[in-house]
N, C-alpha and C positions, 0 to 999 in steps of 0.2 A: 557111772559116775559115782566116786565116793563122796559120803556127806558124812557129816558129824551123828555121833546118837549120844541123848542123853537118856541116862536111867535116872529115873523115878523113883525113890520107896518112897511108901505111906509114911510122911511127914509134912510139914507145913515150911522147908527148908525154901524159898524161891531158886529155882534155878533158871541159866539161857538155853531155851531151847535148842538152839545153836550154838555151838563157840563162835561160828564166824556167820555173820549175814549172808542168809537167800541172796541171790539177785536173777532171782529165774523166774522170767517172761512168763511162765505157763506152769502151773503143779506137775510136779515129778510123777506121778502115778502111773502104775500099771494097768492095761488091758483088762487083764484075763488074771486067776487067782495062779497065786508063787509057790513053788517046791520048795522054798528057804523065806525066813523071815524076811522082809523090810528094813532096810538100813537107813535110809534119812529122814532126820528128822523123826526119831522112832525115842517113843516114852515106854520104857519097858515097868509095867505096873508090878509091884511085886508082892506080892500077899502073904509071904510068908513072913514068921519071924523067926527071929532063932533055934533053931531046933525042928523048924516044921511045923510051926503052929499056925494054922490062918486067921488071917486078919482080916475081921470087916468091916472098920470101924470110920473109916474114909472112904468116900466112894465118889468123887466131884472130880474133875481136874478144874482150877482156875488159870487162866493166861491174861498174863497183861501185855498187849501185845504194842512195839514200838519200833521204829525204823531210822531213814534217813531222806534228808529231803524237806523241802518248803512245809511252810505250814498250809493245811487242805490238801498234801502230797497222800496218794489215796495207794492202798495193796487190798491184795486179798486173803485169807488163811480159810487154809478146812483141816479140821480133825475128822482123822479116821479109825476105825476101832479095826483090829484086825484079829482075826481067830482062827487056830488051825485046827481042819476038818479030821475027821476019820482017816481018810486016805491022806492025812499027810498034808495036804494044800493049806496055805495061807489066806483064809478070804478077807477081804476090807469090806466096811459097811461106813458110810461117811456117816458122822455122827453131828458135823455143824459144819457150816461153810458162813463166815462173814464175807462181805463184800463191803468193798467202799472203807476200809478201816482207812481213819483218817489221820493224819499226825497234825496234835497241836501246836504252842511253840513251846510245851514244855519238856525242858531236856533235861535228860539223865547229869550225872556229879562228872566234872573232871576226875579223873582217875577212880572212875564205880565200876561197878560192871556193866552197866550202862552208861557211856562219857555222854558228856557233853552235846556231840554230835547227833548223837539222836533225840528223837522228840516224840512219846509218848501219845497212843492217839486217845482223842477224847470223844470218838463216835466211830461209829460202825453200822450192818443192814443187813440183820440175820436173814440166807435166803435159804440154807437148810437147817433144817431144828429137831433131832431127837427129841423125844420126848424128855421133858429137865433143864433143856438150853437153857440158860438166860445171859443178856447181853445186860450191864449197868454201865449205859455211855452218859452224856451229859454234853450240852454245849460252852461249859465254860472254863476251854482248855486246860480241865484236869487230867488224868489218866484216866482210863474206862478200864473193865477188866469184862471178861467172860467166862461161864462157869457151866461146864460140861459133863455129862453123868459120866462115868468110867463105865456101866453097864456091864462087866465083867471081864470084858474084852483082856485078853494078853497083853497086846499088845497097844498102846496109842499112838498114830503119827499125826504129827503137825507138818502142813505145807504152805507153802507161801507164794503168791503171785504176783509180778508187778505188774499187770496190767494198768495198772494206775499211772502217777506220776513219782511215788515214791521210787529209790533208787539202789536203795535195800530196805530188810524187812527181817526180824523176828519178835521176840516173846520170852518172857518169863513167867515160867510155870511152878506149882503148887500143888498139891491135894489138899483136899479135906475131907 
């Protein structure tokens, strides 16, 4: 199944993780480790700058993560770091899983990049946590964000679950 990828450089630019909303029942993930990168939902972190120079002066991904659906419409998201081995293989290491991310009633701008239609969650219920997680939710239908170590990984993917009631689901992402 093809999905969207958005690339990442080291800037503080917000982008959507997706151009179009998840709407998938269960995280897209693989088995067993890949012969070729990850396509969905894949943050390609980039460390270089111009010329070849490396950069290390951002190392966090931030996501604000927001969907569709009533207010308490509930999803889930994991970021996963992915790195490719000696021999070639791709391994993912989950680096956070929220569960229960919840949508407020506060919604994105008529004609934003986030319309109207969706509604920013204002809580969440880290059940896996890298060492750097931190979740800043709130109950008082604001947006919440989450803030993720980069850990060196190539690559980052974000996935999304509706297990909940929500009825799509992404996120906009950052570094710092």
């Amino acid at each position: 199944m093809s999905r969207d990828v958005c690339i990442i450089t080291r800037s503080n630019r917000w982008q959507k993780v997706l151009a179009v909303d998840d709407t998938h029942a269960a995280y897209d993930l693989p088995g067993a480790a890949l012969a070729a990168p990850p396509t969905a939902g894949v943050l390609t972190i980039t460390n270089l700058l111009p010329g070849g120079v490396e950069f290390f002066g951002q190392n966090k991904l931030r996501l604000i993560p927001y969907g569709v659906g009533a207010d308490d419409s509930t999803f889930s998201m994991l970021v996963v770091g992915w790195d490719r081995e000696a021999g070639g293989l791709w391994v993912p290491t989950p680096l956070a899983e929220w569960t229960a991310c919840t949508l407020s009633t506060f919604a994105g701008m008529a004609g934003g990049a986030v319309d109207a239609t969706h509604f920013f969650c204002d809580l969440a219920t880290t059940t896996v946590g890298y060492p750097g997680v931190e979740t800043v939710a709130n109950a008082l239908e604001q947006p919440m964000h989450m803030d993720c170590p980069l850990s060196g990984f190539a690559l980052v993917q974000v996935l999304f679950a509706l297990g909940g009631s929500a009825t799509a689901a992404n996120a906009l992402a950052s570094t710092y």
